[in-house]
N, C-alpha and C positions, 0 to 999 in steps of 0.2 A: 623496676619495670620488668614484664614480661618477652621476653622474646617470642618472636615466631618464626617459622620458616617462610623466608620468601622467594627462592629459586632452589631449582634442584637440577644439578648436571651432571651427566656424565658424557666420559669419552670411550668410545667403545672402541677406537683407537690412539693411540697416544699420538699426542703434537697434532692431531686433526682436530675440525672445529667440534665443540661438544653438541651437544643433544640435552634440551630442555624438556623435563619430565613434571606430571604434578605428583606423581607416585611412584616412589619407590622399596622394593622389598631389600629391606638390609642385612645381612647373614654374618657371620662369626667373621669371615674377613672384609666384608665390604660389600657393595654392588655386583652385581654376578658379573653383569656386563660392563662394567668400567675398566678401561684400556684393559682389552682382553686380548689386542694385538696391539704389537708395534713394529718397527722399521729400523733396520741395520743395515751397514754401506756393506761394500764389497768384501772388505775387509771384515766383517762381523763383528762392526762396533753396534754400540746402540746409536742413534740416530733422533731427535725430537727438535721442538721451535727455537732452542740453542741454533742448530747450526742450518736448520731448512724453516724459515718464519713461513715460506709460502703453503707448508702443508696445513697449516689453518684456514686456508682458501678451500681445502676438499671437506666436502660431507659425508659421513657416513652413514650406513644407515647397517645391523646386524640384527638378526633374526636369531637366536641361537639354535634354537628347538628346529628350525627347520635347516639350518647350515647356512641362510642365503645372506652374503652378503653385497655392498652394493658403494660404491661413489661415486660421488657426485660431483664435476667438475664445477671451475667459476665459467669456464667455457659454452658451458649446458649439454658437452657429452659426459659419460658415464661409463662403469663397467660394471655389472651383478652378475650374480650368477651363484650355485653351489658351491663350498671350497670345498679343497681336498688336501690332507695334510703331506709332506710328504718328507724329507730327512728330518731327524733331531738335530737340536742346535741348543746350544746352551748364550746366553746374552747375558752380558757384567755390568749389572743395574747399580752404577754407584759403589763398586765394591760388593757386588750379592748377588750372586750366581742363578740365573732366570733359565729353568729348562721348560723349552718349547717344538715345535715344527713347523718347519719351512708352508708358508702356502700355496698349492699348487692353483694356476690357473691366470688370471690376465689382471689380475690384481696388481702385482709386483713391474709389468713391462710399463702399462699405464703412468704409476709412480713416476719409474724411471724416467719416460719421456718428459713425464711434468715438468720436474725439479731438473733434469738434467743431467743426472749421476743415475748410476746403478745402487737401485736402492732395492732389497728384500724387505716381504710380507712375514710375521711372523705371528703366529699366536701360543701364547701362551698353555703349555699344559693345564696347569687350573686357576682357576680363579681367583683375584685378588695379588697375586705374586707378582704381578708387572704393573701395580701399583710403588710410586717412588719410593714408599717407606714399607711397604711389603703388606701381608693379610694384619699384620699387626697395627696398621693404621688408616682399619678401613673406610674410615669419616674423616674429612675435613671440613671446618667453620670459616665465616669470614662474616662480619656487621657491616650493615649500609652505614653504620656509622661510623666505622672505620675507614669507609671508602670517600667519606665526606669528608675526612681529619686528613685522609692524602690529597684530595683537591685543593682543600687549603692551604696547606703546604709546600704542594706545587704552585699557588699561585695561578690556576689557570680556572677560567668560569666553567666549563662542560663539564658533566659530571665522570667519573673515572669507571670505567663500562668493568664489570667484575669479573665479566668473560678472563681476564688478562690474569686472573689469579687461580682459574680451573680447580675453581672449588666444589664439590660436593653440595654444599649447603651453605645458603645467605641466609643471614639472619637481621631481621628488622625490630625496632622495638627497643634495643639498647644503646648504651653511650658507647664513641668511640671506644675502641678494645678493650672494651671492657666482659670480650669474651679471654683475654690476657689470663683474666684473674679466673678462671677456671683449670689451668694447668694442673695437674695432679689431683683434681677433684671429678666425681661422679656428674652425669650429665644426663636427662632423660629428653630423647626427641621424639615427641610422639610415642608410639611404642616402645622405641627402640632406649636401651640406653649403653651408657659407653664409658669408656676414663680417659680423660681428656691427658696425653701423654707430656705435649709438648709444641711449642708454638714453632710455625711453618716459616723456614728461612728461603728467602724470596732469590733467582737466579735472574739472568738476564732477559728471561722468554717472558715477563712481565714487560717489557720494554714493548712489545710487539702490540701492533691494533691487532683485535682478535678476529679480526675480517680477512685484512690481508695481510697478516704478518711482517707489515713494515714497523723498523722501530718509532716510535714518534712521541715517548713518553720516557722522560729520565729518572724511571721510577726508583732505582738501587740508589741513585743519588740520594733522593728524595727522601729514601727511607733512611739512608746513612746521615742523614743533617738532622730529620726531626724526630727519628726512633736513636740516636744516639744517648747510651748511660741506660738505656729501659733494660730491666734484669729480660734474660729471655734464654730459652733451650737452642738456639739457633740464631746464627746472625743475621741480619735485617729481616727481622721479624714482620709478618704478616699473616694473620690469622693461626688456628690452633689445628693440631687432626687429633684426633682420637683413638681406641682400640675398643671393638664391641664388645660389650657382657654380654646383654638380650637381646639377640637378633628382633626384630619386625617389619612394620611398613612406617612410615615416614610421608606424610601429605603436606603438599601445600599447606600454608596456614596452621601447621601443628606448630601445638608451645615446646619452648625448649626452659627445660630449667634444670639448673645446677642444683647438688644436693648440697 
């Protein structure tokens, strides 16, 4: 069977809700604009749906080209505006040293008021690096039919929303994970193509509704009972990412096929 694309997201900033695209342009690390900031405590850790689920309640919205960025509360207030960068700060992505600057402006107060802690705005110096697996793994995959093998699994009738696994790219058209079996093999999406590195090991921020970040789904479980014994580059395997050969564009409805 043929695969094809059936969603495309990104997050322009990390642990907030994503942004549904039909097109996107793909470059040597990834999406320009995928988590091109994120959020650190006072201490200058990193920060994401681990330990704050309610920042999937804010939307973002960034402009690059003109600076303007913007959120969107569940409240229906907001804060936009131009940023402005201001000290260097370096952020410990998982063991991998993220250099960025502080963002100046009513970004970071707002935050804080949100969640309730002091939280800082940070953007990343370039692009693709505050991605979790770095510019080396600027795609990631995931199958509607994979996402139909965890509903049955869990045993629950609704279907399991893909938002919860902040993928890159759905893929429809194939058998459950049977994008698995592209690991270490070549892969063409649309324009673009890629090497499929290693399959995506799933943390707790799966657990969260991707609305309001409450947990409500014992997905790690889930995947620890019926992905148990499956060969995989990562523990509780869930979907694949990749690293780009051929930068291009990527649309709705483009074929994907393994070489």
């Amino acid at each position: 069977m043929t695969a094809r694309v059936c969603w495309i997201t990104v997050a322009p900033v990390k642990g907030m809700a994503l942004v549904h695209r039909d097109e996107v342009v793909v470059e040597s690390f990834g999406v320009h604009d995928n988590r091109r900031f994120h959020v650190i405590g006072e201490d200058g850790r990193l920060l994401n749906g681990k330990q704050l689920g309610e920042l999937q309640q804010i939307s973002p919205s960034w402009d690059e080209a003109a600076g303007a960025l913007a959120f969107a509360f569940p409240d229906g207030s907001a804060v936009d505006g131009t940023i402005a960068l201001g000290e260097p700060i370096t952020t410990v992505f998982f063991g991998r040293p993220v250099e960025g600057r502080l963002v100046v402006g009513p970004w970071s107060e707002a935050l804080t008021e949100f969640v309730g802690r002091e939280i800082r705005l940070v953007q990343a110096n370039a692009p693709g690096t505050a991605v979790d697996r770095g510019g080396a793994a600027g795609v990631t995959m995931l199958s509607t039919g994979s996402l139909e093998a965890m509903r049955t699994a869990a045993g629950i009738a609704e279907a399991v929303d893909p938002r919860r696994f902040r993928m890159l790219f759905g893929l429809e058209g194939i058998d459950a994970h049977e994008e698995d079996e592209w690991v270490d093999r070549r892969v063409r999406i649309g324009e673009v193509g890629v090497l499929v590195r290693g399959n995506v090991g799933r943390c707790i921020v799966t657990s969260r509704h991707p609305e309001t970040g409450v947990r409500n789904l014992a997905t790690l479980d889930v995947l620890a009972e019926y992905r148990d014994g499956v060969p995989t580059t990562e523990a509780l395997p869930f979907g694949i990412w990749a690293k780009v050969e051929e930068p291009g564009v990527v649309r709705l409805g483009d074929a994907v096929e393994p070489a």
